[in-house]
N, C-alpha and C positions, 0 to 999 in steps of 0.2 A: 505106502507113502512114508517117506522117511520124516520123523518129527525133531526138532531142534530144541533141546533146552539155553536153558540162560550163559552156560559154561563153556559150551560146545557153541552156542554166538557168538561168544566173546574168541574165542580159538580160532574161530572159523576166520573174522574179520580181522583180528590180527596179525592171520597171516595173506589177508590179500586175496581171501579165496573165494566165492559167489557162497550165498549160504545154502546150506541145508539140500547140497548135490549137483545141480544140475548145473551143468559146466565145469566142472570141479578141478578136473585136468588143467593144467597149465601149458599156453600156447607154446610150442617147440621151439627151441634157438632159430632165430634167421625166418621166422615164420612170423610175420606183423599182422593184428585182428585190426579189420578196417572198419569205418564206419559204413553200411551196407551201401550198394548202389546199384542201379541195372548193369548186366555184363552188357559191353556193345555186342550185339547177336552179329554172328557171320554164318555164313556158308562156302565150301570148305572142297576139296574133292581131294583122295590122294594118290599116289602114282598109279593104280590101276583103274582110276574113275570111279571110286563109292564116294558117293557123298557125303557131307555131315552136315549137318544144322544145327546151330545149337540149340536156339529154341526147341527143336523138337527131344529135348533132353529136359524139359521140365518136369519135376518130381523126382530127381535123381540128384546126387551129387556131381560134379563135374571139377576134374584134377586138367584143367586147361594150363600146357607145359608151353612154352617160346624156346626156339632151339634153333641152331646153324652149325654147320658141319663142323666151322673152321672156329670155334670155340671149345677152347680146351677143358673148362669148367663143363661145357654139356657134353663132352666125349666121356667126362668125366663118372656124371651121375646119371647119363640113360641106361648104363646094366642095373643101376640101383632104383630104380622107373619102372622097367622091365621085371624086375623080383617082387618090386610093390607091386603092381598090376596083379601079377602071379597069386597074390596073396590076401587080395581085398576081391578078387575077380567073384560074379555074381554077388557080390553086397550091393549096397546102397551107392554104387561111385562110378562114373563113365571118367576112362583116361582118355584123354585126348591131346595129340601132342600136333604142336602147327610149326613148319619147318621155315625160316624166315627166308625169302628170298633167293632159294637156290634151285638149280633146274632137277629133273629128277633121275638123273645119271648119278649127281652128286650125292640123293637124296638116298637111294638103294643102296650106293656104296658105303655111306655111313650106315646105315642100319644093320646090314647088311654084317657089317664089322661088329656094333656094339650093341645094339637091338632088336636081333630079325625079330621075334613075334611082336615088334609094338608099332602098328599103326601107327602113321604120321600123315596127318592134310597138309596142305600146299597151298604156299601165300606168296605165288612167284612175284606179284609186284610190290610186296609187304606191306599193300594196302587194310590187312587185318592186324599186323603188328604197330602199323602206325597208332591204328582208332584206339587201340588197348594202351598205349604209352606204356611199355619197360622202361627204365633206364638202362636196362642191359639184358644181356642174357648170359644163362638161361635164366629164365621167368618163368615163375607159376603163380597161379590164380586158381583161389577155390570159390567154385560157383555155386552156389545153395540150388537146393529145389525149384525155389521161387525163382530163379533169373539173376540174382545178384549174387555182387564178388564180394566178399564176407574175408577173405583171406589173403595174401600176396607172399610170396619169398621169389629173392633175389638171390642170385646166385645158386651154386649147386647145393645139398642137402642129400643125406644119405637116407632116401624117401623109402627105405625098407628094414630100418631098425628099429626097435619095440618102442622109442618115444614117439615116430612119426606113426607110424600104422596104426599105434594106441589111439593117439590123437583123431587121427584119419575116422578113424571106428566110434570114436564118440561123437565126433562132430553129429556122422552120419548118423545114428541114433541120437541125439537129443535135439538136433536141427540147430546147434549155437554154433 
């Protein structure tokens, strides 16, 4: 257990930082700490009919992505989705990416292009993009163990460079 004196207090708080470790890392650019809340739970199926639930992803972390073909910003950052996957893969994190509203001609062709190994469910009436409210996409949402979204970024993010994967990896080990 790491112990805190009076000097190393005063350092700590100074600069804004949780004391004495835990959370220590600072949240990533473009990555906003929300005040916690339930994820709206969905169920999900994607182009070859597996299904997903989310709820059944309790005790895991959950990288819940919002995406559509014809967004240049997620044509963008799904190879860098795809490398983080690659990289946190058997940790503490389920990637799950829900494709908004597209049929799944469109849905294969894009991945196809910029993502073949990353699964993607299917929200053809965008009935599950509705309940989540983005104000755009791509969206991500991090979902804690417990059920709740703990995290949000808006827009693209290069989700496989040493400040997000760092981030990604403490979260999941200290549960903040």
């Amino acid at each position: 257990m790491m112990t805190c004196n009076f000097r190393s207090l005063v350092i700590v708080l100074s600069l804004g930082l949780s004391a004495c470790g835990a959370g220590s890392s600072e949240v990533p650019k473009g990555v906003l700490a929300l005040d916690p809340y339930m994820a709206p739970g969905f169920e999900a199926s994607d182009i070859d009919g597996n299904p997903f639930v989310l709820d059944d992803m309790r005790g895991r972390w959950v990288f819940v992505h919002f995406w559509a073909s014809w967004c240049g910003p997620c044509r963008k950052e799904m190879p860098s989705i795809d490398r983080m996957r690659e990289q946190i893969h058997g940790e503490a994190w389920e990637v799950v990416l829900v494709n908004t509203a597209e049929d799944e001609d469109t849905i294969f062709t894009f991945l196809a292009e910029v993502g073949p190994e990353l699964p993607s469910y299917r929200d053809p009436d965008g009935l599950i993009t509705e309940e989540w409210k983005p104000r755009g996409l791509p969206a991500t949402y991090l979902v804690d163990p417990q059920g709740r979204v703990r995290y949000q970024a808006l827009g693209g993010r290069p989700w496989d460079t040493p400040v997000y994967l760092e981030f990604l990896r403490e979260i999941a080990q200290t549960g903040q």
